[in-house]
N, CA, C and O of each residue as an XYZ file, in Angstrom:
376
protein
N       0.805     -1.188      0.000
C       0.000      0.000      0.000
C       0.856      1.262      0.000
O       0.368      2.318      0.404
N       2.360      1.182     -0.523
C       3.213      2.409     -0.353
C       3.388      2.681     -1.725
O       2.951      2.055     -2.691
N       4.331      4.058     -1.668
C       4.267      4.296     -2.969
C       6.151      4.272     -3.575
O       6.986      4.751     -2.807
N       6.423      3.930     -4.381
C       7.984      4.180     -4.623
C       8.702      4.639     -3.420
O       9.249      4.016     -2.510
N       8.575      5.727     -3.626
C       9.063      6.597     -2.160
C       8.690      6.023     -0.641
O       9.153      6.577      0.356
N       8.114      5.264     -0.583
C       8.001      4.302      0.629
C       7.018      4.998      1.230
O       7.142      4.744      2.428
N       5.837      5.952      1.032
C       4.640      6.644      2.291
C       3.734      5.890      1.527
O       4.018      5.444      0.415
N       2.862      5.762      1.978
C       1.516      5.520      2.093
C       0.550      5.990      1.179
O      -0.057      7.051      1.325
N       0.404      5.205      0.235
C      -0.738      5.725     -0.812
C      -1.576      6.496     -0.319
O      -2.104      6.529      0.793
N      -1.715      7.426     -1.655
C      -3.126      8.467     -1.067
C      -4.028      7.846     -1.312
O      -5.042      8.481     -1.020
N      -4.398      6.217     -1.999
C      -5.632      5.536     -2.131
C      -6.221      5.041     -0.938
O      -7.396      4.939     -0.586
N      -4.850      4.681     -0.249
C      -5.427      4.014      1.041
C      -5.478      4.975      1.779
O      -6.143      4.609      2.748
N      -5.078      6.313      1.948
C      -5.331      7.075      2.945
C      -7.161      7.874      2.921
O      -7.940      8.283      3.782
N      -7.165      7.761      1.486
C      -8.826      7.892      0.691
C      -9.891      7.099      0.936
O     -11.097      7.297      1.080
N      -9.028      5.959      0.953
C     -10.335      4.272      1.371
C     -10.720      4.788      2.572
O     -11.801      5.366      2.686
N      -9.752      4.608      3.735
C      -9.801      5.120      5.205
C     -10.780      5.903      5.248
O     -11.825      5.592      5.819
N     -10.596      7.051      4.648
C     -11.515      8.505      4.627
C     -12.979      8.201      3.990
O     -13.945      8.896      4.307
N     -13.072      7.280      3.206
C     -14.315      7.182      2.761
C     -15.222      6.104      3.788
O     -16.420      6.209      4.052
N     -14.348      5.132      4.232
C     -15.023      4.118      4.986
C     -15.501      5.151      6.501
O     -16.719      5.184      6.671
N     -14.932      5.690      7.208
C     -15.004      6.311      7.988
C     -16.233      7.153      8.286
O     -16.994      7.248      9.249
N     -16.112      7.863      6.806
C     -17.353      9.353      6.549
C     -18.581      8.336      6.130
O     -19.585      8.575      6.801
N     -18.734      7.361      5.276
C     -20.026      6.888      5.325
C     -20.494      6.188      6.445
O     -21.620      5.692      6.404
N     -19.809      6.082      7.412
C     -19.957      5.190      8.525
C     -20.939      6.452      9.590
O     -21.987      6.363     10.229
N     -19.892      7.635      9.330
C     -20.978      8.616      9.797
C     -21.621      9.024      8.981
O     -21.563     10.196      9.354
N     -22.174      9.056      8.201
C     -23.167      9.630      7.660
C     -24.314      8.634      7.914
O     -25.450      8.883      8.317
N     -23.746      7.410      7.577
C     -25.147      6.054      8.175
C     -25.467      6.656      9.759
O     -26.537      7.263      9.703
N     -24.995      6.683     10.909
C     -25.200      6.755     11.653
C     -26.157      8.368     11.984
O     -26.614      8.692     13.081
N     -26.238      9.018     10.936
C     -27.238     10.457     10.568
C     -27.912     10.341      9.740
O     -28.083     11.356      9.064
N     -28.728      8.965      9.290
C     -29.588      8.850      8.807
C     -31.090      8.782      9.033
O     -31.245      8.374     10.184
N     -32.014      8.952      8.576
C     -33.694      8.467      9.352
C     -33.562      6.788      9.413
O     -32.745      5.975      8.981
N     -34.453      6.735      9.964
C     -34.810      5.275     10.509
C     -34.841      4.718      8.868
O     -35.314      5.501      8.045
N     -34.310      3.290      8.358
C     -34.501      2.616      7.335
C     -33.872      3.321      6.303
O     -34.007      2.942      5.139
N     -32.883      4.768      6.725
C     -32.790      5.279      4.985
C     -31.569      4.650      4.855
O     -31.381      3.944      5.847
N     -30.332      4.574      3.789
C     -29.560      4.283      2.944
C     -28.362      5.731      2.386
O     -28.801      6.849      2.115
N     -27.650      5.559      2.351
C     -26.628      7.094      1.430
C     -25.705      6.297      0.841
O     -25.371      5.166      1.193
N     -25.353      6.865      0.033
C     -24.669      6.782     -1.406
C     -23.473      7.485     -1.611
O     -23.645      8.118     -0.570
N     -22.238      8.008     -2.101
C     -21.120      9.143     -1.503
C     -21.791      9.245     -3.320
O     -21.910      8.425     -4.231
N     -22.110     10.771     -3.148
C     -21.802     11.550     -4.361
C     -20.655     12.399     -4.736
O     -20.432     12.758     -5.892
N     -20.060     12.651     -3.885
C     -18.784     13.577     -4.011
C     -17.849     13.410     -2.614
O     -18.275     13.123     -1.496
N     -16.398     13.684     -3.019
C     -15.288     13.474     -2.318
C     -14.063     14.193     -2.933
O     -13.769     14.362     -4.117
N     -13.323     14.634     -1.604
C     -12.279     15.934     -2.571
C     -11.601     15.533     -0.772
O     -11.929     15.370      0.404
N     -10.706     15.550     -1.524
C      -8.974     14.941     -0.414
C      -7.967     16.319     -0.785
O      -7.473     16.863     -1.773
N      -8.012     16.450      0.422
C      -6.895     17.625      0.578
C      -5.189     16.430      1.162
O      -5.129     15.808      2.222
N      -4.623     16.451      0.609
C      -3.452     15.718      1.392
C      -1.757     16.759      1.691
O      -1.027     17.385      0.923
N      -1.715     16.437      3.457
C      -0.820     17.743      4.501
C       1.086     16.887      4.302
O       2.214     17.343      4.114
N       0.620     15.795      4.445
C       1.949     15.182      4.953
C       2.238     13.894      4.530
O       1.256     13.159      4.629
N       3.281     13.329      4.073
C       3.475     11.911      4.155
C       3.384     10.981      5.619
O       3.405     11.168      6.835
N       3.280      9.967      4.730
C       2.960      8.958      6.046
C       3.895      7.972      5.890
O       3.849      7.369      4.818
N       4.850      7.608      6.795
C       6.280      6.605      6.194
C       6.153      5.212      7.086
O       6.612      4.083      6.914
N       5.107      5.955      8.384
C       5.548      4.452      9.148
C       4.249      4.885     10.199
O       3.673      5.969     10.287
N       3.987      3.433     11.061
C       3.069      3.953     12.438
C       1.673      3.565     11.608
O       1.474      2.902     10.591
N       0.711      4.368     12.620
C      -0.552      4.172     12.476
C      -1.317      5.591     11.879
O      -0.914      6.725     12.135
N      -2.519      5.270     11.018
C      -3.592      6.535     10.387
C      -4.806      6.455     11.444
O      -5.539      5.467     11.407
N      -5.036      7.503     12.409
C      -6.452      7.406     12.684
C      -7.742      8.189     12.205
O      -7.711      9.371     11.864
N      -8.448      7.699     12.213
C      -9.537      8.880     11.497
C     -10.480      9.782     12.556
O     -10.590      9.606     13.769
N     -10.995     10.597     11.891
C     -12.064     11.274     12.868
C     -12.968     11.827     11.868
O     -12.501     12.437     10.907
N     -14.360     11.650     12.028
C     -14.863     11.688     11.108
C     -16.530     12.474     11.784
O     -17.161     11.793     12.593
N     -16.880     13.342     11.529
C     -18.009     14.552     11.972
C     -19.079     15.247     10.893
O     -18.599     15.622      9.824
N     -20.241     15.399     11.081
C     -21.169     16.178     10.635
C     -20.822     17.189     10.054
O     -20.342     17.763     11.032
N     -20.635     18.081      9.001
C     -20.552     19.060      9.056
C     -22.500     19.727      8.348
O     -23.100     20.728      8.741
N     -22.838     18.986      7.566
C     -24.857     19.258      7.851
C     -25.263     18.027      7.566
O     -24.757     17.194      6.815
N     -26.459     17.966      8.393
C     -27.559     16.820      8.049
C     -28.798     17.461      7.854
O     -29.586     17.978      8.646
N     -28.805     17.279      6.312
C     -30.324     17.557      5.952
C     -31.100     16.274      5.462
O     -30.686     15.123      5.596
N     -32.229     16.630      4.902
C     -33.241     15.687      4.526
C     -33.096     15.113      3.675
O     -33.874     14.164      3.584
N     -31.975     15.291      2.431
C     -31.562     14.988      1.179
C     -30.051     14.751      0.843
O     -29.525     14.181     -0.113
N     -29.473     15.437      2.047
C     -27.870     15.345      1.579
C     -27.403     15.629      3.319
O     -27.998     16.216      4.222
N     -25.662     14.697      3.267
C     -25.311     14.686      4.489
C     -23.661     15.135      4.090
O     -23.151     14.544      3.138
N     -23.023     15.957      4.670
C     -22.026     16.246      4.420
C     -20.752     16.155      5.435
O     -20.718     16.935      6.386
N     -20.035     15.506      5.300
C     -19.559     15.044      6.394
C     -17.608     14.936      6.073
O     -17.123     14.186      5.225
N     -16.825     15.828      6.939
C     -15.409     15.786      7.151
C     -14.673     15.120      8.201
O     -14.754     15.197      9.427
N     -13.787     14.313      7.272
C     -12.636     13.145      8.462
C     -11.468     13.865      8.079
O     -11.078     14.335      7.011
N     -10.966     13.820      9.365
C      -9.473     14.534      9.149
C      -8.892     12.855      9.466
O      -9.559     11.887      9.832
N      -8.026     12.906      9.294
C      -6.522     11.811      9.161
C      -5.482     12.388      9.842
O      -5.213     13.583      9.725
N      -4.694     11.400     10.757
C      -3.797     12.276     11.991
C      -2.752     10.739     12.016
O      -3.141      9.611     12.319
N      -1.622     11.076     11.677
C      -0.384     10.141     12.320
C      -0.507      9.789     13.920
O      -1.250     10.315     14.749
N       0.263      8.945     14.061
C       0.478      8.842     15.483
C       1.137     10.101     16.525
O       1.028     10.134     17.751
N       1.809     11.058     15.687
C       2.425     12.045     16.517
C       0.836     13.252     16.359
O       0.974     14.470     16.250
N      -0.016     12.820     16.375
C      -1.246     13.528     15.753
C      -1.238     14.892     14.620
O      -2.052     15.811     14.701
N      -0.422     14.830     13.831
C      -0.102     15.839     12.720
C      -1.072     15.312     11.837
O      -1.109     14.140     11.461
N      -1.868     16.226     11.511
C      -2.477     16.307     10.495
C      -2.385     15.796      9.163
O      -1.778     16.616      8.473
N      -2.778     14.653      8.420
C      -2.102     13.946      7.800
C      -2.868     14.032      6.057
O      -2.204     13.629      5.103
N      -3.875     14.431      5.915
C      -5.186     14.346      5.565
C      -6.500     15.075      5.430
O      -6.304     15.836      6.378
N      -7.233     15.293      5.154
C      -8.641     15.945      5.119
C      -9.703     15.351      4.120
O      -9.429     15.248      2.925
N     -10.516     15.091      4.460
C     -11.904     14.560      3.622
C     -12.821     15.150      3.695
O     -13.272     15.432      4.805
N     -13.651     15.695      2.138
C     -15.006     16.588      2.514
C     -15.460     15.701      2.126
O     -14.675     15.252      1.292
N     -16.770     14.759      2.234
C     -17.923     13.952      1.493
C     -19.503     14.549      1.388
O     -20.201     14.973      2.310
N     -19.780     14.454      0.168
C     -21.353     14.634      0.389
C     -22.020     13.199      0.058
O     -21.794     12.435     -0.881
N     -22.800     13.104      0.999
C     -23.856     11.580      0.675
C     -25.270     12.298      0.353
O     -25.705     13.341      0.842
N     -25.948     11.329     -0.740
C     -26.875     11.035     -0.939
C     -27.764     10.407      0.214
O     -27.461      9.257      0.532
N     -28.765     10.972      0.848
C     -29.471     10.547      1.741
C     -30.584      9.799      0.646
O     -31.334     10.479     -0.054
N     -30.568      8.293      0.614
C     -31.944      7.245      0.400
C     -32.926      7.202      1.214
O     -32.870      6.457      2.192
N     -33.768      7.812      1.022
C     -35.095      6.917      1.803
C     -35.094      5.337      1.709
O     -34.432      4.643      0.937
N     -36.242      4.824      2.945
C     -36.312      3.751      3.183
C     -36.924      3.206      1.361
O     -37.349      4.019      0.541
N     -36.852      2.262      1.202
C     -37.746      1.560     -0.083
C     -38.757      0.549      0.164
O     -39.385      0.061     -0.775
């Protein structure tokens, strides 16, 4: 999962960020609904050479139709490693 240069793909630092943000966004859903990621835009601060990625991942709106939601990414020395904006598609139940 590294790249030539030995850090840490920005794919996997992206997977992370996406698994994370739909995880919250499910958890800001109505009862029975579903979301979808319509959009995603990665800001990337720092390489990552060794250690652990943690995520943090928050609301930034929950509406009735769309959920928008930012994970930052932090090394173990907690430096900023990362940034994720997502917008989800809020599904109703079917």
């Amino acid at each position: 999962m590294c790249t030539v240069g030995g850090a840490l793909h920005g794919g996997a630092l992206m997977s992370l960020a996406d698994a994370a943000g739909a995880a919250c966004a499910y958890l800001n859903l109505p009862p029975g609904g579903s979301t979808s990621t319509i959009e995603s835009k990665t800001n990337f601060f720092r390489a990552v050479r060794g250690g652990t990625v943690h995520a943090t991942s928050r609301p930034l709106h929950v509406g009735r139709t769309l959920v928008v939601v930012q994970t930052d990414l932090h090394d173990d020395e907690h430096r900023l490693v990362a940034q994720t904006t997502q917008t989800q598609a809020v599904r109703p139940p079917s």
